[in-house]
C-alpha positions as CSV (number, residue, x, y, z in Angstrom):
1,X,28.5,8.9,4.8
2,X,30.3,9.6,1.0
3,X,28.3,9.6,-1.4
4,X,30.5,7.3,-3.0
5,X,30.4,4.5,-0.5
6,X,26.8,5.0,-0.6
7,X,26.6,4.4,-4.6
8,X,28.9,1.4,-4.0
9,X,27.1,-0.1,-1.4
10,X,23.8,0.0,-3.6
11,X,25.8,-1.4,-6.5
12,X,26.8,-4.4,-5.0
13,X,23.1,-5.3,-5.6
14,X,23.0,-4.7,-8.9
15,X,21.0,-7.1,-11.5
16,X,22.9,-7.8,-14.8
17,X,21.1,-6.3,-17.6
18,X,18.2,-5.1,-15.3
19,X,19.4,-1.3,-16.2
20,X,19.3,-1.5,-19.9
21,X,15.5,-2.5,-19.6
22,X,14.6,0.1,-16.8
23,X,16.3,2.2,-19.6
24,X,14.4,0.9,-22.6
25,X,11.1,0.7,-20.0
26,X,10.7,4.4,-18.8
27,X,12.6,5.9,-21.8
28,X,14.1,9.1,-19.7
29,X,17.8,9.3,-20.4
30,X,19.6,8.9,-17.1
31,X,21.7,6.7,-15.0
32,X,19.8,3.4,-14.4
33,X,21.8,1.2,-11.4
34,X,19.5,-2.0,-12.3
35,X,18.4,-2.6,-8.8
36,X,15.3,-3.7,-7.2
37,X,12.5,-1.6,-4.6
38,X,13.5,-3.8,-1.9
39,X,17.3,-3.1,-2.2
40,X,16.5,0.7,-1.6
41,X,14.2,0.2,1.1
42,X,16.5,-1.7,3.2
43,X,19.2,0.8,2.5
44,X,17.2,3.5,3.1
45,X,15.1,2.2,6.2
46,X,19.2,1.2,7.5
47,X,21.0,4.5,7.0
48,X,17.2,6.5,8.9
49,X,18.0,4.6,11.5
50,X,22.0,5.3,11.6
51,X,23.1,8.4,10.2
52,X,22.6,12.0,11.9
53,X,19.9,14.3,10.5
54,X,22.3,16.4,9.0
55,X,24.3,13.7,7.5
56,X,21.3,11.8,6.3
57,X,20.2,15.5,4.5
58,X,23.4,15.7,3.0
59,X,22.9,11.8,1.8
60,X,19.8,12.7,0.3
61,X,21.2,15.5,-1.6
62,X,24.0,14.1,-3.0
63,X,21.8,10.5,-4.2
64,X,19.1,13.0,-5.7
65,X,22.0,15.1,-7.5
66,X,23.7,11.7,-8.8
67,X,20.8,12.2,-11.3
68,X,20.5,8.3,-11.4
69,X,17.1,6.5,-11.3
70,X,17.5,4.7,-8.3
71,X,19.1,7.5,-6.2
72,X,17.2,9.9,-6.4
73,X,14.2,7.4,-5.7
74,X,16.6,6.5,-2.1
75,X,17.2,10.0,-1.7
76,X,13.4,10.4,-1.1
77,X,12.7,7.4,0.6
78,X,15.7,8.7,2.9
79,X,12.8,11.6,4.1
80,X,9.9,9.2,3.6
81,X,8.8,8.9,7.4
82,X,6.0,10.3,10.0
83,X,8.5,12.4,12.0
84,X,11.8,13.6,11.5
85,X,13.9,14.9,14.4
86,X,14.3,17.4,16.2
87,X,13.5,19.7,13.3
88,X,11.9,18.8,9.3
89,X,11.9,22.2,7.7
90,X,14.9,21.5,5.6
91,X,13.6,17.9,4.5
92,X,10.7,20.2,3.3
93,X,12.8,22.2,1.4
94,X,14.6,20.3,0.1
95,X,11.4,18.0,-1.5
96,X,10.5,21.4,-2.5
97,X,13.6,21.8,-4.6
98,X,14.1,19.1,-6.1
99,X,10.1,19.2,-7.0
100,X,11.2,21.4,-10.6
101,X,13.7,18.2,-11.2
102,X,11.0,15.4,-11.4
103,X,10.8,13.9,-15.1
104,X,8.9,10.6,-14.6
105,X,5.7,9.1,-12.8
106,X,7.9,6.9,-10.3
107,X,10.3,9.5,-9.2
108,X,7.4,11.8,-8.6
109,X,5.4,9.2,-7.0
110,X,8.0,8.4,-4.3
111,X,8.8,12.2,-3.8
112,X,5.2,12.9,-3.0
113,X,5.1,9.7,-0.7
114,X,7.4,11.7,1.5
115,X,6.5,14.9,0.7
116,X,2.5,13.6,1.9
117,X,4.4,13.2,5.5
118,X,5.9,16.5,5.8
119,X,2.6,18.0,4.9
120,X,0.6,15.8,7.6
121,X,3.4,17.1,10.2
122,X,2.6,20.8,9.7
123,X,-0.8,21.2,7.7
124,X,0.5,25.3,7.2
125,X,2.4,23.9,4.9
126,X,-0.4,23.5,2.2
127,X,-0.1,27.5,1.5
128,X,3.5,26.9,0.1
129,X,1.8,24.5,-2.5
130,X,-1.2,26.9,-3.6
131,X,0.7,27.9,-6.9
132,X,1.4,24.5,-7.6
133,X,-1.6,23.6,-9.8
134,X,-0.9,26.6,-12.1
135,X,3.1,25.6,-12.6
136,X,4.0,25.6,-16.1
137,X,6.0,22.2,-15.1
138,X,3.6,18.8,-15.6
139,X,4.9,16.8,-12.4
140,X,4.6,20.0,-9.8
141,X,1.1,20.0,-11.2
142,X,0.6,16.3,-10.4
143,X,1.9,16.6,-7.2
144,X,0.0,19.1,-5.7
145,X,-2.8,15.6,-5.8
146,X,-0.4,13.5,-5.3
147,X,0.8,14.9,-2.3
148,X,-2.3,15.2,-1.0
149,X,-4.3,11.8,-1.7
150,X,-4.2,10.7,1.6
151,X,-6.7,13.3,3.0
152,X,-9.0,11.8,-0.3
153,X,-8.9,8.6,2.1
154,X,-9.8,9.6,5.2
155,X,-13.7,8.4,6.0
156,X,-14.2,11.6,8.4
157,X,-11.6,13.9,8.1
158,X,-10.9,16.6,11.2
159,X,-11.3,20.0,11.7
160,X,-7.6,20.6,11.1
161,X,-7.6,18.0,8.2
162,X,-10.9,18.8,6.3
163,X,-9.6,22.0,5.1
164,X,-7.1,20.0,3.2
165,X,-9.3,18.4,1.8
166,X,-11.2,21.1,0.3
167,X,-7.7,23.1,-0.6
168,X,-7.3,19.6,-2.8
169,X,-10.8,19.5,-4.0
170,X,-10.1,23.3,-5.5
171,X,-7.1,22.3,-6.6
172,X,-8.8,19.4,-8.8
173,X,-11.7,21.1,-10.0
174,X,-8.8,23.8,-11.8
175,X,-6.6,20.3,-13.1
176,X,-10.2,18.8,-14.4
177,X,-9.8,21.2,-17.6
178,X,-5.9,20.5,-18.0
179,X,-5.4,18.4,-21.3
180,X,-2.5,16.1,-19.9
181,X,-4.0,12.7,-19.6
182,X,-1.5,12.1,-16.8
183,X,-3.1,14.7,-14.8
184,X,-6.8,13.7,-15.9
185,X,-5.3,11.1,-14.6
186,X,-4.4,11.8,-10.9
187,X,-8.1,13.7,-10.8
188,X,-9.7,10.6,-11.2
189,X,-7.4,9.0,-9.0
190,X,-8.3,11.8,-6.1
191,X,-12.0,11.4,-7.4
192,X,-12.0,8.3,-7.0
193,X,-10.6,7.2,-3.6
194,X,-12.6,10.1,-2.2
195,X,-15.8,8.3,-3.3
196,X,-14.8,5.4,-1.4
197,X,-14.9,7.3,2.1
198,X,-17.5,10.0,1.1
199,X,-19.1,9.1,-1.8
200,X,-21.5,12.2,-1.2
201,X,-18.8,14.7,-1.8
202,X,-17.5,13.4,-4.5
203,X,-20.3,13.2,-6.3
204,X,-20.9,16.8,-5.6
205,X,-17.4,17.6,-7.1
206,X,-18.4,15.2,-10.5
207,X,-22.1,17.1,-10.4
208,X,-19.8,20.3,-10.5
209,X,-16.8,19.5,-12.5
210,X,-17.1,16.4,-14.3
211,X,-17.9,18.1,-17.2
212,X,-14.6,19.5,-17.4
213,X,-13.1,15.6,-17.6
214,X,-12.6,13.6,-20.3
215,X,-14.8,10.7,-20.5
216,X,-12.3,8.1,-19.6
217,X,-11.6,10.4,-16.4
218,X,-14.9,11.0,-15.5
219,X,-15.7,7.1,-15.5
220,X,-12.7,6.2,-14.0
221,X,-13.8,9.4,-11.0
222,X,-17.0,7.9,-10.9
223,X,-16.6,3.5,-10.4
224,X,-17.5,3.3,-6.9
225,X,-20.5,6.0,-7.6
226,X,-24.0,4.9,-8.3
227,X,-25.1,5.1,-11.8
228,X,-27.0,8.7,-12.5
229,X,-30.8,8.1,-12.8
């Protein structure tokens, strides 16, 4: 599929004056196409299901270079799914790429929500992250617990899956010192959803590394944690 009929096919859903406030709302300077989450899922859930893994790669990349708002959130959701076949390594790369181009919470957010499913298809794939919570660039840092949240959720993780978790738990003890409150942040946020399947260990982390929170982190870790004594 062009890219172009693409575009034009998203466009036809387009809500007047819609763009100027996503504009004025997450104050990046980019193309905004003033369309709604639901338009890009159907789209995106449509052409998954009919286009070629090659051609739906090449979709991708062409939405996420666009530079607009709303394609390069399609472009994502294009990858977002349990099992691509017969091969994902280049959906992997390419989340991997376009990783130094993230600039706001919501592109990030849907990037990692794909990103989460290539890493639960082939767990090696966490040693590609490891230098992501040292990377000069804010949103690689937020998405190496972003990306892997879903292993905070899981009540009784795996053999294959617990180490994960504790590659994450490392991974937020070094982000608890970082002064971005957006990654304070997504600590609490890992914090947090861990202590609502194993309370125990994240209270160890907090006993451990709270310290290094702020105190707005550190409560928001701690809400599902019993008081301290």
């Amino acid at each position: 599929m062009l890219i172009e009929d693409a575009i034009a096919m998203l466009q036809l859903h387009e809500i007047p004056g819609k763009a100027a406030k996503m504009r004025a709302h997450y104050k990046v300077e980019r193309v905004y196409w003033g369309l709604t989450t639901p338009v890009l899922d159907d789209h995106a859930r449509k052409w998954r299901q009919e286009l070629p893994l090659e051609d739906r790669l090449q979709l991708a990349c062409d939405l996420w270079g666009s530079n607009a708002y709303e394609g390069r959130i399609c472009a994502a959701k294009l990858l977002t799914q349990a099992r691509i076949r017969p091969d994902d390594r280049a959906a992997w790369q390419l989340l991997q790429n376009w990783l130094a181009d993230v600039d706001c919470a919501a592109i990030c957010d849907h990037l990692c929500l794909a990103g989460h499913r290539r890493l639960g298809a082939d767990l090696t794939r966490i040693d590609e992250m490891d230098g992501w919570p040292q990377s000069p660039h804010l949103w690689t840092r937020k998405a190496a617990l972003s990306m892997t949240s879903p292993w905070a959720k899981m009540r009784d993780p795996n053999a294959a899956n617990s180490p994960i978790r504790e590659r994450a738990l490392e991974w937020a003890a070094e982000l608890a010192k970082d002064p971005s409150k957006i990654i304070q942040q997504a600590v609490a946020k890992w914090i947090y959803e861990l202590s609502r399947k194993s309370p125990e260990r994240a209270q160890r982390f907090l006993d451990a590394h709270g310290h290094k929170l702020r105190n707005a982190a550190r409560k928001d870790a701690s809400r599902k944690l019993p008081p301290p004594l």
